[in-house]
C-alpha positions as CSV (number, residue, x, y, z in Angstrom):
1,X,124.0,-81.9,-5.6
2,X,125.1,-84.2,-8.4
3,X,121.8,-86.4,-8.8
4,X,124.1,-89.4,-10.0
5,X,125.5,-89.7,-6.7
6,X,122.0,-89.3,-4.9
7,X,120.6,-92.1,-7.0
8,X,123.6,-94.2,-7.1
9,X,123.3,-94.2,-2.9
10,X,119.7,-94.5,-2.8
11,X,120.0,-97.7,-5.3
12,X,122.4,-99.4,-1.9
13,X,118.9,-99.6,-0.3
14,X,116.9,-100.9,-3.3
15,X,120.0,-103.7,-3.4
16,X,120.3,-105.0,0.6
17,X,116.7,-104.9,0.9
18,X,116.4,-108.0,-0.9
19,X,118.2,-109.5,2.0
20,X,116.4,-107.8,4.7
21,X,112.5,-108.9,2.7
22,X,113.4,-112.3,1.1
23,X,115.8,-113.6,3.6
24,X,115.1,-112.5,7.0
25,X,111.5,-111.3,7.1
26,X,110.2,-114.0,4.7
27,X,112.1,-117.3,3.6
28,X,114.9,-118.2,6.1
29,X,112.3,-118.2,8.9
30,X,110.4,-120.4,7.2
31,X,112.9,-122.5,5.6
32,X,114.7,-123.1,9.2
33,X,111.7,-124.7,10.9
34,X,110.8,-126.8,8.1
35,X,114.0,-127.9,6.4
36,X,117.2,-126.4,8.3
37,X,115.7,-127.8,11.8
38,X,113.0,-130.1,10.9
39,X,114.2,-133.0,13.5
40,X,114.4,-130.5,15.5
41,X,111.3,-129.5,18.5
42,X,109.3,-126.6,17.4
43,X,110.0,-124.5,20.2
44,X,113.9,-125.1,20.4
45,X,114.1,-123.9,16.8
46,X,112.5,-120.6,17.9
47,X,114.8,-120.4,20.4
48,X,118.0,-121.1,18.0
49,X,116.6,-118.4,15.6
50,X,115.8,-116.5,18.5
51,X,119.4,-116.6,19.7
52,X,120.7,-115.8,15.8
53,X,119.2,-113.0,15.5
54,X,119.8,-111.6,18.8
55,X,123.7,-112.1,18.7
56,X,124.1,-110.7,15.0
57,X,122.7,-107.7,16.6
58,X,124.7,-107.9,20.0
59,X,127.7,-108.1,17.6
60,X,126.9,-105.2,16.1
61,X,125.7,-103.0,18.8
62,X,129.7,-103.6,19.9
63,X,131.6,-103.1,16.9
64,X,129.4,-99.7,15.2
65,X,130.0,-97.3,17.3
66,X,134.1,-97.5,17.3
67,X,134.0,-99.0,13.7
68,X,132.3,-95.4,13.0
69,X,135.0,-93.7,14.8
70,X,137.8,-95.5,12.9
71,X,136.1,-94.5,9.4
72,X,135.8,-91.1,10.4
73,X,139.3,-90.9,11.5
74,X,140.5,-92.2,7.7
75,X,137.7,-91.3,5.9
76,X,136.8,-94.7,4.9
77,X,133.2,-94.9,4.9
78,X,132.9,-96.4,1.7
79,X,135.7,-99.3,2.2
80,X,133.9,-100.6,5.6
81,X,130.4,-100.6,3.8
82,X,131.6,-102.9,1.3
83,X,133.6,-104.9,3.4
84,X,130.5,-105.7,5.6
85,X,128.2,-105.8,2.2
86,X,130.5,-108.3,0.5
87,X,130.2,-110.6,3.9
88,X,126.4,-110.6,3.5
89,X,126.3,-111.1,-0.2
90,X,128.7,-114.0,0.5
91,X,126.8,-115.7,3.0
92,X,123.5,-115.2,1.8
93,X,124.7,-117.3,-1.7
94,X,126.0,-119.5,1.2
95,X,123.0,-120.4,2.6
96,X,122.1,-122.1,-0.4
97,X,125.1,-125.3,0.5
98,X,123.3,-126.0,3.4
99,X,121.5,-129.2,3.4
100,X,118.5,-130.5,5.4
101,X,119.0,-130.6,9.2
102,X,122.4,-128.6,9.4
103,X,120.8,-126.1,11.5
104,X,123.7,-125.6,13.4
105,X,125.7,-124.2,10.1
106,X,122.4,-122.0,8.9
107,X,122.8,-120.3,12.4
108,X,126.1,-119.6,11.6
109,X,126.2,-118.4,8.0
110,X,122.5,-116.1,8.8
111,X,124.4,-114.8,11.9
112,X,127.5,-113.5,9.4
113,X,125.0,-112.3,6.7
114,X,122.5,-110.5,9.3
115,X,126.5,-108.8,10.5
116,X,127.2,-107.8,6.6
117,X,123.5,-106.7,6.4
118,X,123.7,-104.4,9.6
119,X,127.0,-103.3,9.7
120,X,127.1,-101.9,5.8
121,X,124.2,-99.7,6.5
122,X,125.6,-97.8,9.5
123,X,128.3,-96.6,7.0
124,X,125.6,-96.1,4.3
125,X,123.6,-94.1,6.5
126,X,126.8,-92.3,7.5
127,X,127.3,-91.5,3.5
128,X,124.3,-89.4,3.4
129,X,125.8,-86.1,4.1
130,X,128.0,-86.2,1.4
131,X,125.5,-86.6,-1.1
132,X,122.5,-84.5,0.3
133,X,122.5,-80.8,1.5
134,X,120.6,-79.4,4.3
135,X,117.6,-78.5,2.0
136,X,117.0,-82.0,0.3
137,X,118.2,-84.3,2.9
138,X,114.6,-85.6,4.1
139,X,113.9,-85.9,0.1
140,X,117.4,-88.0,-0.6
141,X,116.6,-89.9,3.3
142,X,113.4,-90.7,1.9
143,X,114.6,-92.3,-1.8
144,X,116.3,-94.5,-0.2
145,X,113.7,-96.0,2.3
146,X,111.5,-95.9,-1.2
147,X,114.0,-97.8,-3.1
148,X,114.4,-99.7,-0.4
149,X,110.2,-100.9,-0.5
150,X,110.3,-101.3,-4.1
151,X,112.8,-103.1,-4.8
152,X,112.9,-105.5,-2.1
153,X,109.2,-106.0,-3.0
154,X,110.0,-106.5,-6.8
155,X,112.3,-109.6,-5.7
156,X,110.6,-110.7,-3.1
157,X,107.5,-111.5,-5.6
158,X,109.6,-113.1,-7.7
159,X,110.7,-115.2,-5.6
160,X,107.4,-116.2,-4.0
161,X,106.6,-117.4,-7.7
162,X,109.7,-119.1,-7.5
163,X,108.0,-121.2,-4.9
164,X,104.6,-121.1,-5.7
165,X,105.3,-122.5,-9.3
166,X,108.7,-124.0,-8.9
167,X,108.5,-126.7,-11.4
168,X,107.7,-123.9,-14.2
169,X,111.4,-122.5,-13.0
170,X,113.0,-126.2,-13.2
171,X,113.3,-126.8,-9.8
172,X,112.4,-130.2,-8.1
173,X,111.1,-129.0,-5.2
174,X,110.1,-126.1,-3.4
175,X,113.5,-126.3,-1.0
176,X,115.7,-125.9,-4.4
177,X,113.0,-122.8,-5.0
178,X,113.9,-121.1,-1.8
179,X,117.7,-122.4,-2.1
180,X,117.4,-120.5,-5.5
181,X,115.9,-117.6,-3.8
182,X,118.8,-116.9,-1.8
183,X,121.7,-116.6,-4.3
184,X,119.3,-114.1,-5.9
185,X,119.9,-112.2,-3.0
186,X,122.8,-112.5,-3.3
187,X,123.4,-111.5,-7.1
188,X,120.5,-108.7,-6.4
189,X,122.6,-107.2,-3.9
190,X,126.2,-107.2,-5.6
191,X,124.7,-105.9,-8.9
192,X,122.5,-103.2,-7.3
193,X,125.8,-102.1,-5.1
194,X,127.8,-100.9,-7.9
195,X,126.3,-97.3,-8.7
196,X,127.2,-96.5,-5.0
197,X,131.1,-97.8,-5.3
198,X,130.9,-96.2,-8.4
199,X,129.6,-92.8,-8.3
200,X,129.5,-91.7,-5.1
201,X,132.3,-89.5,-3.4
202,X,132.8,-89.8,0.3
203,X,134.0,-86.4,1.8
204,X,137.3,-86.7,2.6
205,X,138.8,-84.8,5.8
206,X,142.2,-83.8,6.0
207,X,143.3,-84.8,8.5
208,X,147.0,-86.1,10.0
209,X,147.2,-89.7,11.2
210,X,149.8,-90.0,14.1
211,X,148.8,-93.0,15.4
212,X,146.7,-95.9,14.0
213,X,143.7,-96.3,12.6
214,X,142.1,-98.3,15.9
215,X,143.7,-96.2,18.4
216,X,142.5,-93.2,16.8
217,X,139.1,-94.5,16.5
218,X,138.7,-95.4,20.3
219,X,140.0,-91.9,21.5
220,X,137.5,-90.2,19.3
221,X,134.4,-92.9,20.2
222,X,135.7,-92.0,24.2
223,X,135.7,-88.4,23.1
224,X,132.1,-88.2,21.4
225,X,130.7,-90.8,23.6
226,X,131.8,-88.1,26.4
227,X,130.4,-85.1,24.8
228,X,126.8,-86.7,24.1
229,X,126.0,-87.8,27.7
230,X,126.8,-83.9,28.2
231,X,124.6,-82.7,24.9
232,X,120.7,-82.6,26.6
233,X,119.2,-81.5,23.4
234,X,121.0,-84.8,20.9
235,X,120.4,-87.2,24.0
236,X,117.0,-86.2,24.5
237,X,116.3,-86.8,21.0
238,X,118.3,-90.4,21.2
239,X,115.8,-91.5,24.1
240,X,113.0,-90.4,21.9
241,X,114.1,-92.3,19.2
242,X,115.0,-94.9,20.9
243,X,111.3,-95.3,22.1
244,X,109.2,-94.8,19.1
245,X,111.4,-96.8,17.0
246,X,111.2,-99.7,19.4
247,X,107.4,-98.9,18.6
248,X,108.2,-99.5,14.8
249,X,110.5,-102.6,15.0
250,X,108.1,-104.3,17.3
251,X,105.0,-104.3,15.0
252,X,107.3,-104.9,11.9
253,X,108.3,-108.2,13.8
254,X,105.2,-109.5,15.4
255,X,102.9,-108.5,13.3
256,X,102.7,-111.3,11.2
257,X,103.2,-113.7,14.6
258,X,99.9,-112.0,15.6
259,X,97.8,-112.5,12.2
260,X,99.4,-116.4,12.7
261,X,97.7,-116.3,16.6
262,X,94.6,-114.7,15.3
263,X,93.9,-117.7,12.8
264,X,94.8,-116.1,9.5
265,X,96.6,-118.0,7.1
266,X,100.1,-117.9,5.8
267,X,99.4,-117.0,2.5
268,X,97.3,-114.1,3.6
269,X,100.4,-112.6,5.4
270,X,103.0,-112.8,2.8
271,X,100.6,-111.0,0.6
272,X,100.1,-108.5,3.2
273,X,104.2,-108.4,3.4
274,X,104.2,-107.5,0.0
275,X,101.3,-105.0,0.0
276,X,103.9,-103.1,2.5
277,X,106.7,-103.3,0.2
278,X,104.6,-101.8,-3.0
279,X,102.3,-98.8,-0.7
280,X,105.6,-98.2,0.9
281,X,107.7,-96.9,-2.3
282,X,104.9,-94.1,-3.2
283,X,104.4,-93.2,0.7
284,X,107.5,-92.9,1.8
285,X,108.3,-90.1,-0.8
286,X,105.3,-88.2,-0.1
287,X,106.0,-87.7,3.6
288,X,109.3,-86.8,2.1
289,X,107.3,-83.8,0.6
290,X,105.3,-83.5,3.5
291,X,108.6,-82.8,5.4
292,X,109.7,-80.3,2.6
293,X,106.3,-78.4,2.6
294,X,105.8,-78.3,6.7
295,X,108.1,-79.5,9.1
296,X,110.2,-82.8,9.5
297,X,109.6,-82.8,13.1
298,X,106.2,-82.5,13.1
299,X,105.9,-85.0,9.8
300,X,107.6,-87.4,12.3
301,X,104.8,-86.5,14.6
302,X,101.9,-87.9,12.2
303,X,103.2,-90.8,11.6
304,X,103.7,-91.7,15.7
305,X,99.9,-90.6,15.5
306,X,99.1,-92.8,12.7
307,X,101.1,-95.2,14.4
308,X,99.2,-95.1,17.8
309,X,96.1,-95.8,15.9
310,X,97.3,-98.8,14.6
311,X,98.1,-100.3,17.7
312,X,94.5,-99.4,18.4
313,X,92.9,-101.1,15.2
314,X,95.1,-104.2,15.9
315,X,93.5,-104.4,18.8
316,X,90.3,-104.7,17.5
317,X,91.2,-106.9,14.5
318,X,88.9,-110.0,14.0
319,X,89.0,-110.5,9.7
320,X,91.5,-111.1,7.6
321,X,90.6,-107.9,5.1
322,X,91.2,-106.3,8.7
323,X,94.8,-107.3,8.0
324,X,95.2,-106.1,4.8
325,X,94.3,-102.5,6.3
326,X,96.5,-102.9,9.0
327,X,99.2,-103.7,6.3
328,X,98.2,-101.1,4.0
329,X,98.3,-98.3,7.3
330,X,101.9,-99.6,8.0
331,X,103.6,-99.2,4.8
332,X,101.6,-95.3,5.3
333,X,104.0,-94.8,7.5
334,X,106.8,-97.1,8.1
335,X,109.5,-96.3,5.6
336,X,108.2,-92.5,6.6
337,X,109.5,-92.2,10.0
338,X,112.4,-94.1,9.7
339,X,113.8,-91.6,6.9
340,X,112.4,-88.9,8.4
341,X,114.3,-90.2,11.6
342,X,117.4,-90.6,9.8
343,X,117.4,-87.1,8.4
344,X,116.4,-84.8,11.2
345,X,119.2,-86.6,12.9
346,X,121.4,-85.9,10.5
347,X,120.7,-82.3,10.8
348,X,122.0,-82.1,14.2
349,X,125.7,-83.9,14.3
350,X,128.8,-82.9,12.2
351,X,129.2,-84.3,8.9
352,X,133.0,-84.7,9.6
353,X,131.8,-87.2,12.2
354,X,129.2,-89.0,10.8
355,X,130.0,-92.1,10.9
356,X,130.8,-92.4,14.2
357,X,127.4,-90.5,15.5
358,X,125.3,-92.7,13.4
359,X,127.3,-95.9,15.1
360,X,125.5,-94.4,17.8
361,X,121.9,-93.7,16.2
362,X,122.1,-97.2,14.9
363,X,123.4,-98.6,18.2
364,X,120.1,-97.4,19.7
365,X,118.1,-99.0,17.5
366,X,119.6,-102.5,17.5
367,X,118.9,-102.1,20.9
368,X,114.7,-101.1,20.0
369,X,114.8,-105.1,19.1
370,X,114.8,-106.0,22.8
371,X,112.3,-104.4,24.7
372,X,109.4,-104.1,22.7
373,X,109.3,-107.9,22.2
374,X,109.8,-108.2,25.5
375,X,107.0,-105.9,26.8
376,X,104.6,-108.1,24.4
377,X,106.2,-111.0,26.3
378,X,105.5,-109.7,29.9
379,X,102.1,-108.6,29.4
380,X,100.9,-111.5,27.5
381,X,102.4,-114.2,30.0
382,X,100.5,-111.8,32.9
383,X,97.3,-110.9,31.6
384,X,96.9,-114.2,29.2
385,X,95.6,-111.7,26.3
386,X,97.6,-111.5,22.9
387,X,95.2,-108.2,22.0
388,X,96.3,-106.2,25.5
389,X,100.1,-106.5,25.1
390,X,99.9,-105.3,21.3
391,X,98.1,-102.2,23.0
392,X,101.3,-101.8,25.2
393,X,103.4,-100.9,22.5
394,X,101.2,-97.5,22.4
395,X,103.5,-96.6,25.5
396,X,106.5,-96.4,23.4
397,X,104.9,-94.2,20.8
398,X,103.6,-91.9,23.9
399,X,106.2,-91.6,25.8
400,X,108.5,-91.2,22.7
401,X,106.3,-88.5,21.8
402,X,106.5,-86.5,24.5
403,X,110.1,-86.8,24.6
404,X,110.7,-85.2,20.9
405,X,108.6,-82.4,21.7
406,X,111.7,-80.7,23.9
407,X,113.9,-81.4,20.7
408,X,115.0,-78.3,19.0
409,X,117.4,-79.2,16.1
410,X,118.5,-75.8,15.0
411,X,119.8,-75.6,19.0
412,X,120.9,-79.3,19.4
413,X,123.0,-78.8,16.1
414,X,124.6,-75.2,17.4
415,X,125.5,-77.0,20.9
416,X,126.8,-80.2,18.9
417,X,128.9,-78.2,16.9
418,X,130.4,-75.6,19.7
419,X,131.0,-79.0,22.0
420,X,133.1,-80.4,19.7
421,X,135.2,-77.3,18.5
């Protein structure tokens, strides 16, 4: 494979992940409780943010799966990626007009970014068969989850000086700092974006257009969404995705609300944030070569293992330096199973469909936001113990576990393929 193009669509994740480590996982939670809502109660803020990030994702659990369908049906992948990145890049610069107490409007613009954010990587992800082969595609999965870490680490430090030391940058206060921050972002992502408009080719399929684009796009999303409730083998693996991912996307999110619970400052965590960014380059491309060398399934398996234990050492967690293992154990295996994920899914569909069958794949895990929160939620309100409903996440990571050991890809991909002929 050309290794322009390979790079050039790895360097997509190095760019958004500015947004997805500066803006949503670090500054704009902040920044909305203290300057966006700060007349605003403490607990109604939550809520509002609560409520923003839920509907960005509602919005896109709708529109992926059929906006997959319609880019598959005109090969145009690569238009509907920018068209969503260009959204986020826009209203991430945006959210540096908004003045103090307009939470309202930051609620809006984050909603439209987090839209642009989610919505251009279903049609990146999508792009990855046309620049990977079946023998490299855990290794090309894998750069871009790596990318992904590093550079969305490299900003995100820079940008935490930007606050720590803002008069040294000329800024008269720490709000113009983060203001600053996100039209970075911003310039991050648009510049970082090119290679992939550039260099990489989207496979085209020839095929006739007799009716629109939209109408085209439904029958097809009818069609596949038909076949896969009939495919055992791809919606077995789907479930056991869905689980262990939920797994994932629970610690990445309450992790640092349970360091905050257990005492620990908020200095401590933001370094811990960016000790996952920086182990997470290096280790996400070694279970790349772990894949290559023994098995992508049973490299997925290690990290659910790893992952299990985790939940365990949370558990138990009483020091900060506790925290920083927990952090450093995470970024072991974070960006690890979610390429890996990406890739041995990727094995199974057809590549003349991809975009619509990753709507799907990323449909699922939009949805892994809900009920792992919510499980935390449940058990915590019933048992009154933060430290038993992080050990209930285990059950995703078990049950999920037991669900991919019935997965054979080399049969799921033969019964995807002679369904759809």
């Amino acid at each position: 494979m050309n290794k322009k193009s390979i790079y050039s669509w790895a360097l997509y994740d190095w760019a958004n992940s500015a947004y997805a480590t500066t803006v949503m996982a670090g500054f704009f939670p902040l920044f909305f409780k203290a300057y966006f809502s700060a007349d605003v109660n403490v607990t109604v803020s939550t809520a509002h943010l609560g409520f923003a990030n839920s509907l960005s994702s509602f919005i896109i659990v709708l529109l992926a799966p059929l906006l997959g369908a319609i880019a598959d049906a005109g090969s145009i992948k690569k238009r509907f990626l920018f068209l969503f990145a260009y959204l986020g890049i826009a209203m991430s610069a945006a959210l540096s007009l908004i003045g103090a107490g307009e939470w309202q409007l930051a609620v809006f613009v984050y909603v439209l970014a987090n839209i642009g954010f989610m919505g251009s990587n279903t049609f990146y992800d999508s792009l990855l068969p046309s620049v990977s082969t079946e023998k490299n595609i855990d290794f090309v999965s894998s750069l871009g989850f790596a990318l992904g870490y590093l550079g969305g680490g490299v900003l995100f430090s820079v940008n935490v000086w930007m606050l720590q030391d803002f008069a040294f940058f000329g800024f008269t206060d720490e709000a113009a700092a983060i203001k600053a921050s996100f039209v970075s972002v911003a310039l991050w992502w648009a510049l970082f974006s090119l290679p992939l408009l550039l260099f990489v080719e989207e496979k085209r399929e020839k095929t006739e257009l007799k009716t629109s684009l939209i109408k085209q796009g439904y029958m097809r999303l009818k069609t596949t969404f038909s076949k896969i409730s009939q495919l055992k083998g791809l919606l077995l693996f789907l479930i056991a995705y869905w689980l262990y991912i939920d797994g994932v996307d629970t610690i990445i999110r309450m992790a640092v609300d349970y360091g905050m619970a257990l005492g620990f400052d908020s200095h401590n965590l933001i370094l811990a944030l960016l000790i996952v960014q920086f182990v997470g380059f290096p280790a996400t491309l070694l279970f790349a070569k772990l894949a290559q060398y023994w098995d992508t399934k049973k490299a997925i398996y290690l990290a659910i293992a790893i992952y299990i234990f985790i939940v365990f050492w949370a558990t138990r967690m009483n020091e900060v330096y506790e925290f920083y293992v927990l952090a450093v154990m995470i970024a072991l295996v974070q960006g690890g199973i979610q390429a890996l994920s990406r890739s041995y899914y990727s094995k199974m569909i057809p590549h003349d469909q991809a975009a619509e069958f990753f709507g799907f794949y990323n449909f699922l895990g939009k949805f892994a936001t809900i009920f792992g929160p919510l499980l935390i939620a449940v058990v915590a309100l019933f048992s009154e113990n933060s430290r038993l409903a992080i050990a209930s996440v285990s059950l995703f990571f078990v049950v999920g576990a037991i669900l991919l050991f019935f997965v054979d890809e080399k049969k799921v991909a033969h019964d995807v393929q002679s369904a759809l002929e």
